[in-house]
Each structure stands twice: as structure tokens, then as C-alpha cells.
SESEDO-363935 format. One line per field, with one value per residue (C-alpha): residue number from 1; x negated, y, z negated. Coordinates in steps of 0.001 Angstrom, whole numbers, plus 500000, padded with zeros to 6 digits. Layout:
N
nr = NUM	...;
c1 = X	...;
c2 = Y	...;
c3 = Z	...;
// end
This chain:
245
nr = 1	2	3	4	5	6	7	8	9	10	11	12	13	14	15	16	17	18	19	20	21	22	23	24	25	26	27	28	29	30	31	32	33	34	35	36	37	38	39	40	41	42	43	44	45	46	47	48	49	50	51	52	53	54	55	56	57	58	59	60	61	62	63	64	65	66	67	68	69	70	71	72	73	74	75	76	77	78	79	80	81	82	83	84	85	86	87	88	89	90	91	92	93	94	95	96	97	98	99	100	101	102	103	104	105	106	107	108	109	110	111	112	113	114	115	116	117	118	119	120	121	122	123	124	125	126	127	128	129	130	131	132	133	134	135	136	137	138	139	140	141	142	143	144	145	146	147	148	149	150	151	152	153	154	155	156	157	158	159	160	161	162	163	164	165	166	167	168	169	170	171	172	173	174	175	176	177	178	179	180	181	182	183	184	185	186	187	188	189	190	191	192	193	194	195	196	197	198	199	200	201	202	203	204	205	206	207	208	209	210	211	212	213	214	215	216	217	218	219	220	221	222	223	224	225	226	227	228	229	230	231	232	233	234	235	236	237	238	239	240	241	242	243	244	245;
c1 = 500000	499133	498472	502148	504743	506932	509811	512383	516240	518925	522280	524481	527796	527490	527957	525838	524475	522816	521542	520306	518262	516788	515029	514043	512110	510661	509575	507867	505815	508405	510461	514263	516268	519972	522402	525207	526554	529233	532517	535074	538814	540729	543767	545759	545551	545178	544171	547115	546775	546855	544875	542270	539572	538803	535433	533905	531526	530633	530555	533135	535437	535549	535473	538508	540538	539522	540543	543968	544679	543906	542531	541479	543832	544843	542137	538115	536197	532980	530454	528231	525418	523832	525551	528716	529299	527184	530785	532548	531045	531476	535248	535494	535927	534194	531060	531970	528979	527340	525342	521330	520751	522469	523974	527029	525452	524352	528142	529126	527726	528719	532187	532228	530348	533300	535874	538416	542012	541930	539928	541093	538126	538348	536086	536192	537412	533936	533237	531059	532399	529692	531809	535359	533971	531950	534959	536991	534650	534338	538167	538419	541740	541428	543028	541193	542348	541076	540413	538773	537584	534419	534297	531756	531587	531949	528573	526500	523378	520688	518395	518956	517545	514755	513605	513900	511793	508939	509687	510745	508933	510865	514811	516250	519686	521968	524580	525014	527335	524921	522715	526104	526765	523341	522863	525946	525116	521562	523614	526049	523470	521031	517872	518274	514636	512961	513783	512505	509371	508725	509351	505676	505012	508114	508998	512662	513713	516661	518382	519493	519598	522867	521526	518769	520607	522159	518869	517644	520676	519545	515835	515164	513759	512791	509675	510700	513873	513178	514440	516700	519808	519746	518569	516030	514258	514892	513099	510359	509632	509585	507122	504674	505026	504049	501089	499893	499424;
c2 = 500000	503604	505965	507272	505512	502930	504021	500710	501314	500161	499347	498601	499953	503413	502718	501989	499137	501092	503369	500291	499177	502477	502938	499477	500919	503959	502029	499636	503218	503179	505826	504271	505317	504969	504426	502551	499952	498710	500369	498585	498659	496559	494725	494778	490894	488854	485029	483324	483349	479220	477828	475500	476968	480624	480991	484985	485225	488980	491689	493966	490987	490747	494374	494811	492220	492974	496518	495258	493742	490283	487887	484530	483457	480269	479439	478171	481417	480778	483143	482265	484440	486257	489915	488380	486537	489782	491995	489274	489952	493343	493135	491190	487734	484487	484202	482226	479276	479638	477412	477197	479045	481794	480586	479460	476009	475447	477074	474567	471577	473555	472881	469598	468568	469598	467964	470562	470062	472633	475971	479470	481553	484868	487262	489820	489134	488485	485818	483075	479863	477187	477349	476867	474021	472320	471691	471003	467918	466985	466648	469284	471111	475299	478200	481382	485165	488122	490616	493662	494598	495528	497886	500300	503301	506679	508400	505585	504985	507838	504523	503215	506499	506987	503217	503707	506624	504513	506311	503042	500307	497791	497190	494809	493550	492273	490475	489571	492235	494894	493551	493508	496921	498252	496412	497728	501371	500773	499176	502512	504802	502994	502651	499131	498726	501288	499810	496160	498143	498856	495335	494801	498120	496664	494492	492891	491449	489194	488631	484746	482210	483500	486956	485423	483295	486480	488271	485131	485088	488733	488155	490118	486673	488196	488591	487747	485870	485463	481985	484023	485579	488894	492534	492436	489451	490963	494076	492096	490093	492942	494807	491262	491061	495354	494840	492056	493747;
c3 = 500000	500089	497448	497742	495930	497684	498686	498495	499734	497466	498879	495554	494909	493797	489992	486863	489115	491444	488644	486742	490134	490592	487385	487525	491082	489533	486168	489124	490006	493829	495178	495243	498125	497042	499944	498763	501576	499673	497944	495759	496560	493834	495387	491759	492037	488641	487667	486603	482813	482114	484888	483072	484354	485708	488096	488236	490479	490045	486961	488588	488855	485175	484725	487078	485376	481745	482251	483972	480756	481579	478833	478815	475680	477837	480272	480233	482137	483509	484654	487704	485668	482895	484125	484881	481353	479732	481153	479953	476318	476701	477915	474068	475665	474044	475989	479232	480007	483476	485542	484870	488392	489626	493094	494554	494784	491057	490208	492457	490741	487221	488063	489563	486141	484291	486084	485563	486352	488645	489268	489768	491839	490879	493392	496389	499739	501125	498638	500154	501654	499714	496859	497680	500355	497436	495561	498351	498870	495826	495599	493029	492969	493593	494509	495453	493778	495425	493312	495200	498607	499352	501815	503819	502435	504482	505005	504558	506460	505547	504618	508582	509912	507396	508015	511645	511216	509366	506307	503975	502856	501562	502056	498806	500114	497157	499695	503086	503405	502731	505866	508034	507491	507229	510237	512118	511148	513196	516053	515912	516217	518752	516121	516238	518275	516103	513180	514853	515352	511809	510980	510675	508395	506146	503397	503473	500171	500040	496574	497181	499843	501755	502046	503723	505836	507367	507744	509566	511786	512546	513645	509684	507986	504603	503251	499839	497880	494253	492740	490429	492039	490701	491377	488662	490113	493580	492784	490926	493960	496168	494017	494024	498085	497926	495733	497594	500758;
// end
């Protein structure tokens, strides 16, 4: 790296998330760039309250349905991670177990290990498809609640011109949804081959497997994907593949 500080483009919802994520960049001596890809749009959608079990698969699911007055007097919540069952905490629910990774995958094999009845998944409209297929061939009965939609938000897209302008150094994408619309931003306004020419110059971080699955798909394989599904370890292992260049 150069003597400057890295500057590392965060695309979390514009919340205490992506305020979290940005201090974690400056503590890391880098120069966040905050340009929020995703907005939340909650459908008014709840769990029902007796299902015998109740998946969340995000923070601002539990959030959502905590502060719709939702409690889990009647049902067995689990988190699919350490910030998800943290909210849950927070919301004054009985901690809810989670799997030993963070992934759709381990969550997966979390629930299958149970043997529930049947399983309510609680998440956004873009949730991904490994989980509700899992269960579906394991012959586990679920039904799907959507609580929010995650959307693009207007004016996004200042981090598409300043990569294309060689200006960024890293890119840390938290969901396949962020690359999708970061992605279709650069298509709208015709940097798409500049920012393919900084590819070189440019660290891509991807926080989990799917994420880079969609980079992949994209020609963007990332440079990094830390074994732990979460922004802290994303950052982390973006800051390791900086410092060893």
C-alpha cells in the first residue's frame, strides 16, 4: 500500500451498521467510503406466534418484529449468528442458539439437527435459496415470512464512480445484493470497463460464500472471504489482503 490511508467502500444499510463498519475501517488506519446499496422497506408481515420453531436470519429481522410487538412466548427462535441473537437479547428475548458458523449452510444443518415440527423463516425478500432448499430435502416442514424489502436506495453509487476513477482500494460487499446493485449502477453509467481496469489496483472482499458466488458470476472473484460471515471478519480480512501487498 501507499503511505495514504486505504480508502475501503462500505455498502451497508445506512444505520448503526454502517456506522459500526466504518469505525471498524478507520480504527484499521483506512479511509471508509460509505455508500449505502441497500434500504429497508418493512412489509408489516409477522411470524405466526406458535410455530415451533422461528429461523432469523438477519438483526433487522428481529429488530422489525420485536418493535412490532412480536414475542417469542410460544415458539423456539434461532439466530443464524452472534448479531442476530445479540438483537434478540437486546429486544429482551431468551437468548436464541445459533449454528457454530455463520452461513445458510451450517443454519441449515442447525435445523435439520433439531428435527423441528416445522420451521417458520423469518427474513427479507432476497433471502437466499440454500436454506429453504436444505430443508426442503431433508423433508423438513417450512413456510417462509417476509419481513422487509431491501431495496436500492436513491442516489446511490458515488463509490462506482470513485472506483472507476482509481480512487478506492478495496470494495467489502456484505450480500449479493450489494454487488447487483453496485454492479448495475456501473452498467447505468457505462464505467463498467474502467472499473474492470482497476481490478488489478483493487482488493474485493466478499463477506461469505454467496456473495462470492455472485462476484464470480460477474468476472469480480474476490480477493478475500473470511471463514466468519460477518462485517467484522470481512473488514479484518480485507485489511490482511491490504497489508500484504
Amino acid at each position: 500500500m501507499s503511505g495514504d490511508p486505504p480508502v475501503v467502500a462500505l455498502f451497508r444499510p445506512d444505520d448503526a451498521r454502517m456506522r459500526r463498519t466504518a469505525t471498524l475501517v478507520r480504527d484499521h488506519g483506512g479511509e471508509p467510503l460509505c455508500d449505502p446499496m441497500l434500504s429497508i422497506s418493512s412489509t408489516g408481515q409477522l411470524p405466526p406466534p406458535d410455530a415451533p420453531m422461528t429461523v432469523f436470519t438477519s438483526r433487522t429481522g428481529v429488530e422489525l418484529t420485536a418493535a412490532a410487538g412480536w414475542t417469542p412466548t410460544a415458539t423456539q427462535v434461532v439466530a443464524v449468528g452472534a448479531a442476530t441473537a445479540d438483537a434478540a437479547v437486546a429486544a429482551g428475548w431468551p437468548r436464541p442458539p445459533t449454528p457454530p458458523r455463520y452461513d445458510s449452510e451450517a443454519l441449515a444443518a442447525f435445523i435439520i439437527d433439531a428435527a423441528p415440527a416445522h420451521v417458520v423463516i423469518a427474513r427479507s425478500d432476497h433471502g437466499s435459496a440454500v436454506l429453504p432448499e436444505a430443508l426442503s430435502s431433508a423433508a423438513v416442514p417450512h413456510d417462509e415470512v417476509v419481513l422487509y424489502r431491501l431495496e436500492q436506495p436513491a442516489g446511490a453509487g458515488v463509490s462506482v464512480q470513485a472506483t472507476a476513477a482509481g480512487e478506492v482500494d478495496a470494495l467489502a460487499f456484505t450480500s449479493s445484493l450489494t454487488v447487483e446493485h453496485f454492479l448495475e449502477i456501473a452498467a447505468a453509467a457505462g464505467v463498467e470497463e474502467a472499473i474492470m481496469a482497476q481490478r488489478p489496483q483493487l482488493t474485493v472482499g466478499a463477506i461469505g460464500a454467496p456473495t462470492a458466488a455472485t462476484l464470480g458470476a460477474h468476472g469480480l472473484d474476490p480477493d478475500c472471504t473470511p471463514t466468519e460471515a460477518t462485517a467484522n471478519a470481512l473488514i479484518e480480512a480485507i485489511f490482511e489482503t491490504l497489508d500484504a501487498v
